[in-house]
VEXDREN-2710 file (C-alpha; in Angstrom, 1 decimal):
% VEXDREN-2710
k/r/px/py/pz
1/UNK/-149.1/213.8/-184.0
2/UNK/-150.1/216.2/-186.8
3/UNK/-146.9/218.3/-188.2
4/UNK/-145.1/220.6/-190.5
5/UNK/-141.6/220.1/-190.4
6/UNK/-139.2/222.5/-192.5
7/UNK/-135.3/221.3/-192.4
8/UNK/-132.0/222.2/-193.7
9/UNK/-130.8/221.4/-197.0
10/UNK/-126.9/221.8/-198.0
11/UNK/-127.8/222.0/-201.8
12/UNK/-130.8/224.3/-203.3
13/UNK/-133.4/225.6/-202.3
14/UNK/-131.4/224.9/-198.8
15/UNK/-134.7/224.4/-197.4
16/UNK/-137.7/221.9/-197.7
17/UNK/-140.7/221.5/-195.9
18/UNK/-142.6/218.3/-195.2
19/UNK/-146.4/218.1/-194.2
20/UNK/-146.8/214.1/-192.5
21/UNK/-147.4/212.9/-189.1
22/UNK/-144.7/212.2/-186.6
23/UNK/-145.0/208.4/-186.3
24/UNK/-145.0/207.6/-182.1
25/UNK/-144.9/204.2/-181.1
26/UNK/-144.0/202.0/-178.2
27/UNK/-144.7/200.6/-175.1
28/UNK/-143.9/200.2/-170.9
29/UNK/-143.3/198.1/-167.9
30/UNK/-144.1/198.8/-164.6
31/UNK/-143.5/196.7/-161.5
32/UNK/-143.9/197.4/-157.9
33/UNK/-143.0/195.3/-154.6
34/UNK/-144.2/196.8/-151.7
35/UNK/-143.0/195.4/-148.1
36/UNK/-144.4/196.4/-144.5
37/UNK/-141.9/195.5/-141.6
38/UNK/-143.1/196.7/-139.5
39/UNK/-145.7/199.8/-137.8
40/UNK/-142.4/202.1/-138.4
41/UNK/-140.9/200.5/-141.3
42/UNK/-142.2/200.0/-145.2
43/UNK/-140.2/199.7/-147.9
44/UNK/-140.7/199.8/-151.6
45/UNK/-139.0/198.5/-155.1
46/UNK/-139.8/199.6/-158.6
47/UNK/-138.6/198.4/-161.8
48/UNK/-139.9/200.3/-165.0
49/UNK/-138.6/199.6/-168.5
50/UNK/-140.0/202.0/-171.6
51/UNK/-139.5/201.5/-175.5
52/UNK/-140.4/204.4/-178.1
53/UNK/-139.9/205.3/-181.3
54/UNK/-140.4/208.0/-183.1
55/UNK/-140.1/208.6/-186.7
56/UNK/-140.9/212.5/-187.9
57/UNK/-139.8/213.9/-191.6
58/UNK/-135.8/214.8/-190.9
59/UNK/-135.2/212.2/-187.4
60/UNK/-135.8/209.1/-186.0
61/UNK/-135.2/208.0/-182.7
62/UNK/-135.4/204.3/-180.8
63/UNK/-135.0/204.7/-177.3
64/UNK/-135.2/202.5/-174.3
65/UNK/-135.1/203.2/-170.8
66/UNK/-134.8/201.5/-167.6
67/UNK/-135.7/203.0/-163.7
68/UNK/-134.6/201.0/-161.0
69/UNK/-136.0/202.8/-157.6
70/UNK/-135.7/202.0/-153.7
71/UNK/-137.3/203.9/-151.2
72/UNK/-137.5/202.8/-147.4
73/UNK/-139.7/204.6/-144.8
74/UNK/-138.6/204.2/-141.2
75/UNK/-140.5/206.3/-138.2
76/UNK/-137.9/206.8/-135.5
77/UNK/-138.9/209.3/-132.4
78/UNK/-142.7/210.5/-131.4
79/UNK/-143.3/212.5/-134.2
80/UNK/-140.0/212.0/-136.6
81/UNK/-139.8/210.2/-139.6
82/UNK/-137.4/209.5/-142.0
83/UNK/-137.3/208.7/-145.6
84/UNK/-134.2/207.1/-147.5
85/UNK/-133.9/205.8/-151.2
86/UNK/-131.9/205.1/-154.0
87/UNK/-132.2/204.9/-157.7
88/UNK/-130.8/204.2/-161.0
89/UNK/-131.7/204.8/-164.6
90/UNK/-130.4/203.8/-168.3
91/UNK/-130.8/205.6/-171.4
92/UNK/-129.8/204.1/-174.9
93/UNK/-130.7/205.7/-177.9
94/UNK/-129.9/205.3/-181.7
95/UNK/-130.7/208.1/-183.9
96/UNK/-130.9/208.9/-187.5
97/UNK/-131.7/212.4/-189.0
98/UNK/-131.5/214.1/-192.9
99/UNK/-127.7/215.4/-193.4
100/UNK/-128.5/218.5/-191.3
101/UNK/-129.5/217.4/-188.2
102/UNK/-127.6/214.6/-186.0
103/UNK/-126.4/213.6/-182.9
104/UNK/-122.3/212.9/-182.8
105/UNK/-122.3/210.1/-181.8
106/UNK/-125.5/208.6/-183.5
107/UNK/-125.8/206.3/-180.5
108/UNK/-125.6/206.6/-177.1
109/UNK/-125.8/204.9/-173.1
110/UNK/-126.3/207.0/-170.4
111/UNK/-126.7/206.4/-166.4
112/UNK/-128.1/208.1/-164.0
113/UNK/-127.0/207.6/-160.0
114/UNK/-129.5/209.1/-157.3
115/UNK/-130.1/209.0/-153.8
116/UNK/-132.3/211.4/-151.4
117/UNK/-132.4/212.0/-147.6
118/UNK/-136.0/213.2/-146.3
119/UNK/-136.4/214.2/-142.1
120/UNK/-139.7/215.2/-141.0
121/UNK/-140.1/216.4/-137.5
122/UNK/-143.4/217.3/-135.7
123/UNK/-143.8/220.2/-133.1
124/UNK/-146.6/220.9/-130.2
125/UNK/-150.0/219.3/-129.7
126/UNK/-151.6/217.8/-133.4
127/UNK/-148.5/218.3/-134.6
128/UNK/-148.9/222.2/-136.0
129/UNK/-145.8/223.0/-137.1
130/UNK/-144.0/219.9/-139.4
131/UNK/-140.5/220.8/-140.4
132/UNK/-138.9/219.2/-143.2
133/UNK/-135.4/219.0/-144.4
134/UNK/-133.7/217.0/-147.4
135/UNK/-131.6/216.5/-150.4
136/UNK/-131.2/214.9/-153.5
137/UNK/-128.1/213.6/-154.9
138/UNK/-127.0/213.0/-158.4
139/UNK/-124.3/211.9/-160.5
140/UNK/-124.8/212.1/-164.4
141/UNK/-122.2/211.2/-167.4
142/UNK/-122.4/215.4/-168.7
143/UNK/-121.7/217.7/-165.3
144/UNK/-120.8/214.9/-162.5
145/UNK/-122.2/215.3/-159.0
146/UNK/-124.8/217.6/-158.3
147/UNK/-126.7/218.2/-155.3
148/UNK/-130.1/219.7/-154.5
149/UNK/-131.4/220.1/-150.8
150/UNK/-134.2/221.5/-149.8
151/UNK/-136.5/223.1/-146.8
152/UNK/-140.3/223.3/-145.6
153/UNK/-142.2/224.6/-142.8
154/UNK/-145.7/224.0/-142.4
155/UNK/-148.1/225.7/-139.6
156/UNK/-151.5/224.8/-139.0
157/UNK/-152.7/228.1/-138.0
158/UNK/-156.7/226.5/-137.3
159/UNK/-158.1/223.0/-137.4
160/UNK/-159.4/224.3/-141.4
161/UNK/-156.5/226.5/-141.8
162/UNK/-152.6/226.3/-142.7
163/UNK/-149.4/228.5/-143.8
164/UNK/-146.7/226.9/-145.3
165/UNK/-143.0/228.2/-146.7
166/UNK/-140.2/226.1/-148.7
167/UNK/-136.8/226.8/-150.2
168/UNK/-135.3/224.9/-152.6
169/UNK/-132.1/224.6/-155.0
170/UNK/-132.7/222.4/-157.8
171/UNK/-130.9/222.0/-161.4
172/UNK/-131.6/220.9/-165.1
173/UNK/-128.8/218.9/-166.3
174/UNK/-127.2/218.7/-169.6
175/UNK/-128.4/216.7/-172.0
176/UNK/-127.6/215.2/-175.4
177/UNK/-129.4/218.3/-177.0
178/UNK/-126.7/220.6/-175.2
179/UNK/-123.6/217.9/-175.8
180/UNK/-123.9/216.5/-178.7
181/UNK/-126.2/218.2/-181.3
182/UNK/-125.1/219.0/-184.6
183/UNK/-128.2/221.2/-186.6
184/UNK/-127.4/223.0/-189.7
185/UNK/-129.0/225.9/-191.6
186/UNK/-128.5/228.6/-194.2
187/UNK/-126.8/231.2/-194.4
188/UNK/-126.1/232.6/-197.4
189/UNK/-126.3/230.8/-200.5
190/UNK/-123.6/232.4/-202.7
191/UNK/-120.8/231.7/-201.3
192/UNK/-122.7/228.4/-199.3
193/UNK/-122.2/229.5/-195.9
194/UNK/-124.2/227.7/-192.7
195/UNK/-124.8/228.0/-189.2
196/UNK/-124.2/224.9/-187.2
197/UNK/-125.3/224.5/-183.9
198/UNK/-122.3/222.5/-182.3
199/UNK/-122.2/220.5/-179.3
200/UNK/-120.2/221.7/-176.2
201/UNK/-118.7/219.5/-173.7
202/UNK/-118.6/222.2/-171.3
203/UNK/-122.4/223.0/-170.9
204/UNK/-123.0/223.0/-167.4
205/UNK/-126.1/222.6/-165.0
206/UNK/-129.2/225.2/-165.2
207/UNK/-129.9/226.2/-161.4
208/UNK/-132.6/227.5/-159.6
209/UNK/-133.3/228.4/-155.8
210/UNK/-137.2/228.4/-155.6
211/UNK/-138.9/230.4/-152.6
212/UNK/-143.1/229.5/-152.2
213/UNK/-145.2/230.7/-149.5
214/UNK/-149.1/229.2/-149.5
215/UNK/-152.3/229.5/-147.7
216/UNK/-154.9/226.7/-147.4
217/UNK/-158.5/227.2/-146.2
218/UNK/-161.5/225.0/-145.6
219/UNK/-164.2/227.4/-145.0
220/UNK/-166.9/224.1/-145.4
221/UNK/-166.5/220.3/-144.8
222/UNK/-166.7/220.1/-148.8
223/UNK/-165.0/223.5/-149.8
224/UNK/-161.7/224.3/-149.6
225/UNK/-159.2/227.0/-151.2
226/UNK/-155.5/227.3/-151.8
227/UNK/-153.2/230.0/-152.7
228/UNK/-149.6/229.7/-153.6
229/UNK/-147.4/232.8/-155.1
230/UNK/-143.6/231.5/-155.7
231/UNK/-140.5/233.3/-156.4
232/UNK/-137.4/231.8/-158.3
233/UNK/-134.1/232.8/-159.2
234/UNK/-132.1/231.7/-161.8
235/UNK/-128.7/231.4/-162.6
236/UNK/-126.1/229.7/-165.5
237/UNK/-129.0/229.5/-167.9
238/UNK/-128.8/228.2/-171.5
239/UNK/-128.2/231.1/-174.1
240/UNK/-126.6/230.3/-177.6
241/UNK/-123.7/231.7/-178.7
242/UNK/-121.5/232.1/-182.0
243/UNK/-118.3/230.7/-182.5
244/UNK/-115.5/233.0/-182.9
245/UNK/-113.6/231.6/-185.7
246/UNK/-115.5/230.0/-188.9
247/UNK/-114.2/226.6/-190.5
248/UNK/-115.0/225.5/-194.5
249/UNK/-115.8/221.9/-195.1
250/UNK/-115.8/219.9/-198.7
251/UNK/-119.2/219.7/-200.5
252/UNK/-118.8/217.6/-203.6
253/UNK/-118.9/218.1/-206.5
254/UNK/-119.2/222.2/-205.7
255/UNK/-117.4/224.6/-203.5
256/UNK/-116.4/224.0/-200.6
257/UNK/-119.1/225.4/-197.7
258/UNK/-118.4/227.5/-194.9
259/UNK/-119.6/226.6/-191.4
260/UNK/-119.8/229.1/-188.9
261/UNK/-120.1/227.2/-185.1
262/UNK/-122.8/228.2/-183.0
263/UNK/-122.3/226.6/-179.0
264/UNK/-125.1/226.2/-176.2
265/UNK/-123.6/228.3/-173.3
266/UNK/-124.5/229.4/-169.8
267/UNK/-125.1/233.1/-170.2
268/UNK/-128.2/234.2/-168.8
269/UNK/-129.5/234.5/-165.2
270/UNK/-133.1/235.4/-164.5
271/UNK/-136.2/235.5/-162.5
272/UNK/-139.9/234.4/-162.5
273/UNK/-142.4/235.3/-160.0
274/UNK/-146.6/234.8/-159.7
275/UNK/-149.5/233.4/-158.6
276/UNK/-151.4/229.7/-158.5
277/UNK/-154.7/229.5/-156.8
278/UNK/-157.3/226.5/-156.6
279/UNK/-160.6/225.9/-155.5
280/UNK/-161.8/222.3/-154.9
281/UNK/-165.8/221.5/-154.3
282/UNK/-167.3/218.3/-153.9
283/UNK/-170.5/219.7/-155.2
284/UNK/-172.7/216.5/-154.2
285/UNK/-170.9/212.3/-153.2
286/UNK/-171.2/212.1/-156.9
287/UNK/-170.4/215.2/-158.3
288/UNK/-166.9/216.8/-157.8
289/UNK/-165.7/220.2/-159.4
290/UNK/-161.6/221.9/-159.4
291/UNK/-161.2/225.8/-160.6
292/UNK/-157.0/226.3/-161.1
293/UNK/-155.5/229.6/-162.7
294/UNK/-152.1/231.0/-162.5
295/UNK/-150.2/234.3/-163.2
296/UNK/-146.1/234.3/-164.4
297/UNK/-144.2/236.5/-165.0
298/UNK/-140.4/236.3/-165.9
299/UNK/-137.4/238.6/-166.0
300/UNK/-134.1/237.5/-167.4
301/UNK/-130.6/239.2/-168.1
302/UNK/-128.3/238.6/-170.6
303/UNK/-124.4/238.1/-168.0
304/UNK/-121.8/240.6/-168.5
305/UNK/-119.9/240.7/-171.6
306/UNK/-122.4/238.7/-173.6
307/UNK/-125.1/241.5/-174.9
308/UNK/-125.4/239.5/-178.6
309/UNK/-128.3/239.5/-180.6
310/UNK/-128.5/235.4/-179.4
311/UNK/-129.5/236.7/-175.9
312/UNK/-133.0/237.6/-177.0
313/UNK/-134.5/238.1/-173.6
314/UNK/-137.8/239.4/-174.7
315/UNK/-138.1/236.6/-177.0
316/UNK/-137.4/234.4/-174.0
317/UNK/-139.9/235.8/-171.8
318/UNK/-142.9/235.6/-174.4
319/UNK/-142.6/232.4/-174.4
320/UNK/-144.8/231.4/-172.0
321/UNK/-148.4/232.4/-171.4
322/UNK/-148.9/234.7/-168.6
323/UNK/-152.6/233.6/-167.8
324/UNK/-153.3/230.2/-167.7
325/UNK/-157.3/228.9/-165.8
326/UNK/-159.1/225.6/-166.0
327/UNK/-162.1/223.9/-164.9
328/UNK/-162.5/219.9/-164.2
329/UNK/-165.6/218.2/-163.6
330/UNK/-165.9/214.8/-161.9
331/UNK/-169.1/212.4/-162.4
332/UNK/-169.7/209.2/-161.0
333/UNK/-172.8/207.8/-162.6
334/UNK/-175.0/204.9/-162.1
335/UNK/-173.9/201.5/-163.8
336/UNK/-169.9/202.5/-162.6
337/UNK/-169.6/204.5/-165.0
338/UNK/-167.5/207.6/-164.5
339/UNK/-167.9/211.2/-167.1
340/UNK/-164.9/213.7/-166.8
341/UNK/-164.4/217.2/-168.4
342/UNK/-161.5/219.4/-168.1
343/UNK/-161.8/222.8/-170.4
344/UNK/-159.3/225.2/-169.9
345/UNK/-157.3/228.6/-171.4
346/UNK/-154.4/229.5/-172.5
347/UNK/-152.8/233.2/-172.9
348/UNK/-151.2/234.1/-176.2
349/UNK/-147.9/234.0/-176.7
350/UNK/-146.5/237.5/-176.9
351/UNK/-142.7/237.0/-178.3
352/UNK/-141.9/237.5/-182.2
353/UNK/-141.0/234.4/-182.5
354/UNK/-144.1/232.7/-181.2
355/UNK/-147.1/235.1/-182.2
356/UNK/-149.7/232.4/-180.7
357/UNK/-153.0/233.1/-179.7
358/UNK/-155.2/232.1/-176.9
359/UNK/-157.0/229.2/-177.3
360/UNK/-159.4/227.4/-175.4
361/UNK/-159.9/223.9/-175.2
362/UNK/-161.9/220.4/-173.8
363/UNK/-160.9/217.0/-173.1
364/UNK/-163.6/214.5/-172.4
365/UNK/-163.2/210.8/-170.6
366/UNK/-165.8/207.9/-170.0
367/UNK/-164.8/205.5/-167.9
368/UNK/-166.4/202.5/-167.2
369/UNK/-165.8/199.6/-164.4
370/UNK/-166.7/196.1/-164.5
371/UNK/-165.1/194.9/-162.0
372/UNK/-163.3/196.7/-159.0
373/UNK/-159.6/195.6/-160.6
374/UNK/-160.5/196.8/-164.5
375/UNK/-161.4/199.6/-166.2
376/UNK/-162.1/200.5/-169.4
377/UNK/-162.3/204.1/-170.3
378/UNK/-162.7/206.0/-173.6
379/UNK/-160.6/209.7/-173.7
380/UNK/-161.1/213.1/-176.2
381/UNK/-158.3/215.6/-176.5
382/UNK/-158.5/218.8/-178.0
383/UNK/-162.3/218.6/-178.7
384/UNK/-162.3/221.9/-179.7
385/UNK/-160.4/222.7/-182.6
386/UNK/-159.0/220.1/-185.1
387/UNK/-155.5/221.8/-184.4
388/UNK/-154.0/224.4/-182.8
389/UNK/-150.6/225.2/-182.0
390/UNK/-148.8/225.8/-178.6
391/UNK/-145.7/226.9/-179.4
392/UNK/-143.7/227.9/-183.0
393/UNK/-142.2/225.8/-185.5
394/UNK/-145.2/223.9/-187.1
395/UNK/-146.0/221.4/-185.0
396/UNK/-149.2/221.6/-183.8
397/UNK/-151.8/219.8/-181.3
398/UNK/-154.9/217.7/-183.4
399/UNK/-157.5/216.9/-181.5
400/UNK/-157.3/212.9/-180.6
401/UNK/-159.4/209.9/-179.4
402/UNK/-158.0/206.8/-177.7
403/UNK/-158.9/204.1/-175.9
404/UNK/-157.6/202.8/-172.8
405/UNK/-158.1/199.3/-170.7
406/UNK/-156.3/198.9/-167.1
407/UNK/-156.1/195.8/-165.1
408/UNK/-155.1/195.5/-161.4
409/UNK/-154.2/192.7/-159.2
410/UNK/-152.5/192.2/-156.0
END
């Protein structure tokens, strides 16, 4: 990935900036067992393991991960079913960074307990109205037990016609970034003083309660059209927020430097609201064709008490575009070969801080299959500009080529 880093110095110029790729690298293991018991009960087991590394200009991270999953299907009653499962995840890292930026402690192990509940039930003749009901469950090493149910209704108003609603509460919880970061910058040079980003053990979950109503039409056997709008409200979200009381540290052979703390909190509450429509065509048995855009809008407030310049809740809210469209394209071509487009636009990013532009873009993919179990397929990302960027702070997207061969066996 093409970059431009800039980082904290504790000497002068303070500041350095670095122009070098991010050196990614790395590689995965997926397994899957899959067990029918019966014509009301299926079962499956997953085991994925992940390695990556990544090596930019001021860090360098070695991670591994493993995902241990259950999930067991059992169909009770005419037109119930239920859906059970349980998982578990490790995380170890070991990190490395230039004297500004660490992670106290430099390595780390942590696990991740789930489990989820899922009950579908079916109402009148071709089952036209499905409720379902559920929750996830969580327990994490940074905020404990969290939990995260959820509802949907679904009516099928016409045999080529359906309404649906859903309501959901669901969280982001901390991470290492919020608990244990340590990121340092200038100040003032004379005398040395630097904010420090600090970690805080007391960062607690994000939450959200999302509400979506959606309509889905098939005006033609090979036609259809969906249309979603969503509304979602926000609470305990992460703000930053300065230290009241500023500590010095020694910096041999010169002064000592002053360090004024600077905490992740949860100080903000908002809302986002808008629109997703799609459009799906299978133009011809060998020609299919998707048209997605989406509108959001969001809306947050800074909580009582905490009105600092650190809220920045215009800055928040440019931050994402407000227009987003794209178009796919999907060939299958003699000789099993398969051609796949996907251009698309992005809005500009109106905050300060960002001051991106729209862009538009194309990714390209030949695929190719010699037998029905492989396939060998050659992709293009970001075809149409050597680089762009998405968001601020100099990294920014190069347009990429890869290759990619899958096997499959049962």
């Amino acid at each position: 990935a093409g970059q431009r880093t800039t980082f904290g110095l504790y000497s002068p110029p303070f500041s350095q900036t670095v122009e070098r790729d991010a050196d990614l690298s790395g590689g995965n293991l997926l397994a899957y067992w899959n067990h029918t018991q019966s014509d009301r009960s299926d079962w499956t087991l997953k085991f994925y393991y992940d390695r990556t590394t990544r090596d930019e200009a001021n860090f360098h991270e070695d991670r591994d991960t493993i995902d241990l999953d259950f999930q067991n299907r059992l169909r009770l009653l005419v037109r119930q079913e239920l859906i059970w499962g349980l998982g578990y995840r490790l995380t170890r890292d070991d990190t490395r960074g230039v004297e500004t930026v660490a992670f106290n402690p430099a390595q780390r192990t942590d696990n991740l307990y789930s489990a989820f509940l899922q009950y579908k039930m079916a109402f009148l003749s071709e089952e036209r109205i499905v409720v379902t009901l559920g929750s996830k469950f969580e327990h994490n090493d940074y905020s404990g037990f969290e939990l995260q149910p959820s509802g949907r209704i679904l009516w099928k108003a016409a045999p080529n016609q359906a309404v649906w609603s859903a309501v959901t509460r669901a969280v982001r919880t901390p991470t290492r970034l919020e608990h244990d970061l340590e990121l340092s910058g200038v100040l003032t040079a004379a005398p040395p003083t630097f904010g420090r980003i600090v970690g805080n053990d007391s960062f607690e979950s994000e939450e959200v309660v999302a509400y979506e109503l959606g309509y889905q039409a098939q005006p033609a056997h090979r036609l259809s059209f969906t249309a979603t709008t969503f509304y979602n409200k926000y609470s305990n979200l992460s703000t930053l927020e300065m230290g009241t009381t500023s500590f010095t540290e020694p910096a041999p052979p010169g002064p000592d430097r002053v360090i004024i703390p600077f905490f992740f909190t949860n100080r903000m509450d908002g809302a986002t609201y808008g629109v997703e429509l799609m459009s799906d065509w299978q133009a011809t048995e060998w020609w299919r064709l998707n048209l997605t855009y989406s509108l959001l809008q969001i809306h947050l407030t800074a909580q009582a008490g905490f009105p600092t310049p650190t809220s920045n809740e215009e800055g928040i809210e440019g931050s994402s575009p407000h227009h987003q469209a794209g178009l796919s394209s999907l060939l299958d071509l003699p000789g099993h070969l398969e051609l796949d487009g996907f251009f698309r636009y992005v809005d500009r990013l109106p905050a300060p801080a960002q001051s991106i532009r729209r862009y538009y873009n194309l990714d390209l993919r030949v695929g190719w299959h010699p037998t029905r179990e492989t396939e060998v397929a050659l992709v293009g990302q970001n075809l149409l500009d050597n680089h762009h960027p998405e968001f601020s702070g100099g990294t920014e997207v190069e347009r990429g080529v890869y290759a990619k061969v899958t096997v499959q066996w049962k």
